[in-house]
N, C-alpha and C positions, 0 to 999 in steps of 0.2 A: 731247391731247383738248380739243375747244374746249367753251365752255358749255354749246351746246345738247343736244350728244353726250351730257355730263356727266348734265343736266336729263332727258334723255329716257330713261338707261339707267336715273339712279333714281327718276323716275315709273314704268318697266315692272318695276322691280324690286320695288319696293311694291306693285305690281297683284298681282304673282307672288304674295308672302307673302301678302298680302289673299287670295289665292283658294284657295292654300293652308291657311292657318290654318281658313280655312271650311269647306271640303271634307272636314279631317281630323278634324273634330269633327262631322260631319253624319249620319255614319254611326250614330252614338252617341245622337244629339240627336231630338227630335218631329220629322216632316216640318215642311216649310212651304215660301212661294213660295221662289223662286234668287234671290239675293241679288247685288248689285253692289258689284264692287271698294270698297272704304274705307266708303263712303254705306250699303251693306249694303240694305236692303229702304225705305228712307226715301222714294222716287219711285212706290215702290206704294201708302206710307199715307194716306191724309188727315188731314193732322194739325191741321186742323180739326174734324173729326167720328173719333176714333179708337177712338170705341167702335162705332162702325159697322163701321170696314175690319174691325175683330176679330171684327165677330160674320160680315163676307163671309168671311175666312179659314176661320173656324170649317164653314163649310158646304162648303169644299172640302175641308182638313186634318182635321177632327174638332176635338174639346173639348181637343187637347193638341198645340200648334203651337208652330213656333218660327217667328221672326223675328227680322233683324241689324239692328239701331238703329245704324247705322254698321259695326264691323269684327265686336260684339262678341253673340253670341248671346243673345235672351233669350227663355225657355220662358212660354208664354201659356195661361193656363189659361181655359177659356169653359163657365159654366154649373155648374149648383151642386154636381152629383156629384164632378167633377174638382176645383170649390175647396174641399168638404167633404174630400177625400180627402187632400188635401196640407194645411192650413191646420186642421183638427182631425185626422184619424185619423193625421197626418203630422206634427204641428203641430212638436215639434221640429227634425224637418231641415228645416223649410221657416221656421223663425223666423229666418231671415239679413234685413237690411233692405239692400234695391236700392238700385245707383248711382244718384242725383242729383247731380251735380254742383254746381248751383246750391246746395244745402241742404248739401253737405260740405262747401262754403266757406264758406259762413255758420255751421255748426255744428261744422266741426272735429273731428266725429268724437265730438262730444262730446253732453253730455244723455240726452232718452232716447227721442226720435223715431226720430233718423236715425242712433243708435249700434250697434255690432253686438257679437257674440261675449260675452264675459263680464263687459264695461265696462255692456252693454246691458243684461242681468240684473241684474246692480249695483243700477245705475242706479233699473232699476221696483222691486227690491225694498226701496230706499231711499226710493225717491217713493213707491211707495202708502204704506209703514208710515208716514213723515210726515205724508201726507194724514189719513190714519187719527187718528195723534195729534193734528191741526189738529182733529178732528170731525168726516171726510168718514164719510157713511154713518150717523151720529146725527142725533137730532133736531134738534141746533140749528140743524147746515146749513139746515134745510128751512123754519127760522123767518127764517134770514138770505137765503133766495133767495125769501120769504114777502114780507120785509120790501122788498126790491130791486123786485121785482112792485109795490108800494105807491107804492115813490117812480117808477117809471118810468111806470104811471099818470099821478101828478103831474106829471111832466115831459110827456105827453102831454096834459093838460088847457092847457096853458100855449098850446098851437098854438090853442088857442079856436075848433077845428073848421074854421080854416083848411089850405087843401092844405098838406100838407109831404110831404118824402122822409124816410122813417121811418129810415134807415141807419144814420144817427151813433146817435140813441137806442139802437135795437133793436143795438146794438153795447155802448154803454155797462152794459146792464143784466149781459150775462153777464160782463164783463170785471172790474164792481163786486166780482159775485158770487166769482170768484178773487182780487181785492184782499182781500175780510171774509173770508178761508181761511187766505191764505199772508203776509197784513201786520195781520190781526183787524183791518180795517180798510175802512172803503169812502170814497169821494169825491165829492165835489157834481160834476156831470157839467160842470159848468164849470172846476173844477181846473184850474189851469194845469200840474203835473206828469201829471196822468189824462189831457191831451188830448195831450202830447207822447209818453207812453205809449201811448194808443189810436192815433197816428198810426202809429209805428213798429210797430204790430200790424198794421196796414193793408196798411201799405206791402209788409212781407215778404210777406203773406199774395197780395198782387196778384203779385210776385214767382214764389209757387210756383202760381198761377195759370195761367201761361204754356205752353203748349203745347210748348214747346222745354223745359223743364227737366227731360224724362222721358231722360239718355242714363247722401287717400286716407288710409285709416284712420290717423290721427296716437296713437300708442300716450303716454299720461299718465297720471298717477296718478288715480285714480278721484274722489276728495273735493280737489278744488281749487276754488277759490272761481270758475273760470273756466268748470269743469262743471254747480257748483251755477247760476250762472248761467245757462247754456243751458239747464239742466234747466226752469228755471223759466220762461226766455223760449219752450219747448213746450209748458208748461203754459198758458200765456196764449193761447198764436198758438192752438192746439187747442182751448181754451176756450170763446176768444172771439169766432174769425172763424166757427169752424162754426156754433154756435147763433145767434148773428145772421145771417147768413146763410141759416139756416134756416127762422125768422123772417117774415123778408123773405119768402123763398119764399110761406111758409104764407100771410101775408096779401094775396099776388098771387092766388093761388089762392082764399081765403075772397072777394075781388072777384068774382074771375070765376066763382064758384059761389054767386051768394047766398042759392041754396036751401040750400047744407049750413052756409053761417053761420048761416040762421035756425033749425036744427035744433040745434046744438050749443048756443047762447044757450037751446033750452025746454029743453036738457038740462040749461046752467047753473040756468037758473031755477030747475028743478024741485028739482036734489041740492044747491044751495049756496044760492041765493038771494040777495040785496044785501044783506042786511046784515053779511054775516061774509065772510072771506076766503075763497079754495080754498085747502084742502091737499087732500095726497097721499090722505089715507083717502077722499074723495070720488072716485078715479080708478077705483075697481070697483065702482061704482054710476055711471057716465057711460060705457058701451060706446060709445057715438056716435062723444065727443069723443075717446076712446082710439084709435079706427078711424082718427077723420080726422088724430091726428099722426103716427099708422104711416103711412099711405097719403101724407104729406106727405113726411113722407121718402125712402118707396121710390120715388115720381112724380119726385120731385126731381133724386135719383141723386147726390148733392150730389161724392161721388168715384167718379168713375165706374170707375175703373180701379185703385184702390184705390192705396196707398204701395205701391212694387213690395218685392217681397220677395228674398230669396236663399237658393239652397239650403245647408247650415251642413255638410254632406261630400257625397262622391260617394251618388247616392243610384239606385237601380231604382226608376224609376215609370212604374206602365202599361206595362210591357216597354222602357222607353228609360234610355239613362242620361244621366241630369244633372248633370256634373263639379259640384266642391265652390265655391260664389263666383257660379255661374249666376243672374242675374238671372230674378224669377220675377214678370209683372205677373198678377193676378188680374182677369176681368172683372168687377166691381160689377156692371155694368149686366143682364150677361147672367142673373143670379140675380134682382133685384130687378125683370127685365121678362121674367119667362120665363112665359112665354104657357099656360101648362100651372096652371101655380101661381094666376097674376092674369089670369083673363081680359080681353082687351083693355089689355095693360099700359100703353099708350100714354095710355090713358083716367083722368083722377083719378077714382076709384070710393069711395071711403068702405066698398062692401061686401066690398071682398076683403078687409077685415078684420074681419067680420061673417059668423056663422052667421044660418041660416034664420028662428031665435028672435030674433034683432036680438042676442043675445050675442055679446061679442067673440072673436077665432077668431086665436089663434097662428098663425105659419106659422114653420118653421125656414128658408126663403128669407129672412129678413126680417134682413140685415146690411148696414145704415148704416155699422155701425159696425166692420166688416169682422168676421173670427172666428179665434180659434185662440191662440195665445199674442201678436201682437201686435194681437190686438183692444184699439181704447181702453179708456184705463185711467180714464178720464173717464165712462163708459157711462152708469153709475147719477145722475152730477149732471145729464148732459146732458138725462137724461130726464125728471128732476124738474123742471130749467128750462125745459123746452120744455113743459112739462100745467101750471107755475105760470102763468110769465108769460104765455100763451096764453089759460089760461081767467081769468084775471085781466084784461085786455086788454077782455075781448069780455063779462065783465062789469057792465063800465064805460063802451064806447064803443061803438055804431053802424059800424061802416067805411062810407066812402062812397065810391067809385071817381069819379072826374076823366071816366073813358071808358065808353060800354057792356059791359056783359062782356064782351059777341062780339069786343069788337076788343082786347081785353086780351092781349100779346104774351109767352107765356110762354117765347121763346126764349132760352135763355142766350148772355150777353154771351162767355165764355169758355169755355172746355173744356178745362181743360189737368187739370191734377190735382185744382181744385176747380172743381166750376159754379155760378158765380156771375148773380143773376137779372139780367133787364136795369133799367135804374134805372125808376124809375115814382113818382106821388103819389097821396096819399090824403086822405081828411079823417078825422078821431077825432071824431065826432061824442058828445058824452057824454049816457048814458042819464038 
C-alpha cells in the first residue's frame, strides 16, 4: 500500500467516525443545523459576531439547539426561560464548567473558574469563607474601595484635563482594590511589582478574549500551594479586567449620552453633594444613577455567551437527553436584550430600569453576572465598585469627549468571551 492509499483510507475513515459519532448522539441531543465531518458546524457560525448566528439558530431550532464546535457536541440555551430552567431550577446538574482549552492550560484544572466536580466546590467553598474572613461583605471593604475611589480621583486630577486613554487607571483602581483584601495592602499605581502584575492580568484577559478559545481535568490534591495560586490569579483576572472594563464602557457611553451624565451629576449633587464622599447608603436615594449602572451593563453585554457550562450527569431537559460532560454555552445576550423585557434593547435607555414614579424597577432578566450556582462569587464587590468609583468620578470631574457624540463608536473591538470597548480619549475635566 503506497502513501497516498495509506492518507486517503485514514482521512475517509476519520470522516466515517466523525459522522458516526454525531449521528449516534443526535437522536438524543436538541435539534440543530447538520454538522461537517471533524469541523462540525464552524463554516455556518460567524465567529465574529456569535451571538448573533445564535440568536439566527434560535429562530429556526427554538431556545434549545445543539451545535458541533468541531467533532464535539454542545447544547445552546437561548433566552431566559431555558437559561432560568437549567442554570437555577437546574443549577446543580448544570454546574459543570465547559471546555476551554486555552484556560485548562493556563489553569490546570486547577482554582476556581475553570475547575469542575468536587475540587470546584472545594475550591468556592474555601474562597468565599476566606474572603469573608479577609472582610468581604463588612464595612471595612466599602471604606477600602471608598478610599481607592479617592486616590484614583487623584490619579485622575494628575492628567490636568488633558486627553488621555483612561485604561491603565480605570484598571488599576479595582485591581488595588483585591491587593487591600487578599495582601491588606494597596500600591501606588506606579509600583514596579503592581504594573508587572496588572500586565500579566492584561495579557491573559486579551487571551480569553479571543474568539477561538470557545472549543484535561489534571486530578491533585486540593490545597497545594499551586491551586492556591490559580485560585488567586481568578480572583484578580475576574476582579480586575471586568470592572475596568466596565468602566470604560460606562464612560464611552456617559460621552455619547451627555444628557444622562448631566442627570446623574443633579443626582449626585442633590444625595451626596462635594464635600463628603459616596457610600453605599446614598445608592437608594439615587434611582437614576442605580438605573444607568444596570443599564450599562446589560447595553454592554460585557460576556456575551457566558463561561460555557457542563452538564454534571446524564440529564432530561425539555424532553431531550444531554449525556453527562455535554458542554452547555448559555446566551447572555439573549436575556439581557430580550425585547419583551427592555424595549428597544439595542437602545441605552436609563429607563428600562425605572418605573413610571422615576423609582428604580428590578428585573430577573438582569444577569451580568450570569446566575445559578456558578454565578460570580465577586457580585457584591463588583457592585459596590462600580456605584463607588462611578459616582465618585463624576463627582469630581466633567467628562469631556475628543469627538461629537454622534460619531462616538461604540462597536466592540472583540467578541470572543469578553467584549471589550474600542480604545477612545477623554479629558477629566475637574469640577
Amino acid at each position: 500500500m503506497d502513501l497516498v492509499t495509506f492518507l486517503v483510507l485514514t482521512f475517509s475513515s476519520l470522516i466515517l467516525f466523525s459522522l458516526w459519532r454525531q449521528s449516534s448522539g443526535r437522536g438524543k441531543l436538541p435539534p440543530g443545523p447538520t454538522p461537517f465531518p471533524i469541523i462540525g458546524n464552524f463554516l455556518q457560525i460567524d465567529v465574529k459576531n456569535f451571538s448573533q448566528s445564535l440568536t439566527s439558530f434560535s429562530k429556526v431550532y427554538g431556545p434549545v439547539f445543539t451545535l458541533y464546535l468541531g467533532s464535539r457536541p454542545t447544547v445552546i440555551l437561548h433566552g431566559y426561560e431555558a437559561i432560568k430552567e437549567a442554570l437555577i431550577d437546574h443549577g446543580e446538574e448544570f454546574a459543570g464548567r465547559g471546555h476551554i482549552p486555552v484556560a485548562e492550560k493556563m489553569n490546570k484544572g486547577l482554582g476556581i473558574v475553570f475547575s469542575n466536580g468536587n475540587r470546584w466546590k472545594e475550591r468556592r467553598r474555601f474562597t468565599l469563607m476566606t474572603l469573608r474572613n479577609l472582610g468581604m461583605g463588612k464595612r471595612n471593604i466599602e471604606d477600602r474601595v471608598q478610599m481607592e475611589a479617592q486616590c484614583l480621583v487623584e490619579e485622575l486630577r494628575k492628567t490636568e484635563g488633558s486627553p488621555c486613554d483612561p485604561t491603565f487607571i480605570l484598571s488599576c483602581a479595582p485591581c488595588n482594590v483585591i491587593c487591600s483584601i487578599i495582601f491588606q495592602n494597596r500600591f501606588d499605581y506606579k509600583d514596579k511589582d503592581f504594573l508587572i502584575l496588572m500586565e500579566k492580568i492584561h495579557e491573559n484577559a486579551k487571551i480569553l478574549s479571543s474568539p477561538w478559545v470557545q472549543e484535561n481535568h489534571i486530578e491533585q490534591e486540593e490545597f497545594t500551594l499551586e491551586n492556591l495560586e490559580t485560585t488567586i490569579n481568578n480572583i484578580f483576572g475576574a476582579g480586575t479586567e471586568t470592572i475596568s472594563t466596565t468602566m470604560r464602557y460606562a464612560l464611552l457611553l456617559l460621552l455619547k449620552h451627555p444628557h444622562v451624565t448631566v442627570k446623574v451629576q443633579e443626582e449626585i449633587d442633590c444625595v451626596v453633594g462635594r464635600h463628603r464622599s459616596p457610600c453605599m447608603q446614598d445608592k437608594s436615594r439615587m434611582p437614576y444613577t442605580d438605573a444607568v449602572i444596570h443599564e450599562v451593563q446589560r447595553f454592554i453585554n460585557i460576556v456575551p455567551n457566558n463561561l460555557p457550562h457542563a452538564v454534571t450527569c446524564d440529564i432530561k431537559f425539555r424532553n431531550y437527553l444531554i449525556p453527562k460532560g455535554t458542554t452547555v454555552v448559555t446566551s447572555l445576550t439573549s436575556v439581557l436584550h430580550d425585547s419583551k423585557e427592555f424595549p428597544n434593547p439595542e437602545m441605552f435607555d436609563p429607563g428600562h430600569f425605572l418605573d413610571e414614579s422615576g423609582n428604580f424597577k428590578k428585573s430577573d432578566y438582569f444577569m451580568p453576572f450570569s446566575a445559578g450556582k456558578r454565578a460570580c462569587v465577586g457580585e457584591g464587590l463588583a457592585r459596590m465598585e462600580l456605584f463607588l468609583f462611578l459616582t465618585t468620578i463624576l463627582q469630581n470631574f466633567k467628562l469631556k469627549s475628543l469627538v461629537h457624540p454622534k460619531d462616538i463608536d461604540m462597536t466592540p473591538v472583540v467578541n470572543g468571551l469578553v467584549s471589550l470597548p474600542p480604545p477612545y480619549q477623554l479629558c477629566f475635566i475637574p469640577l
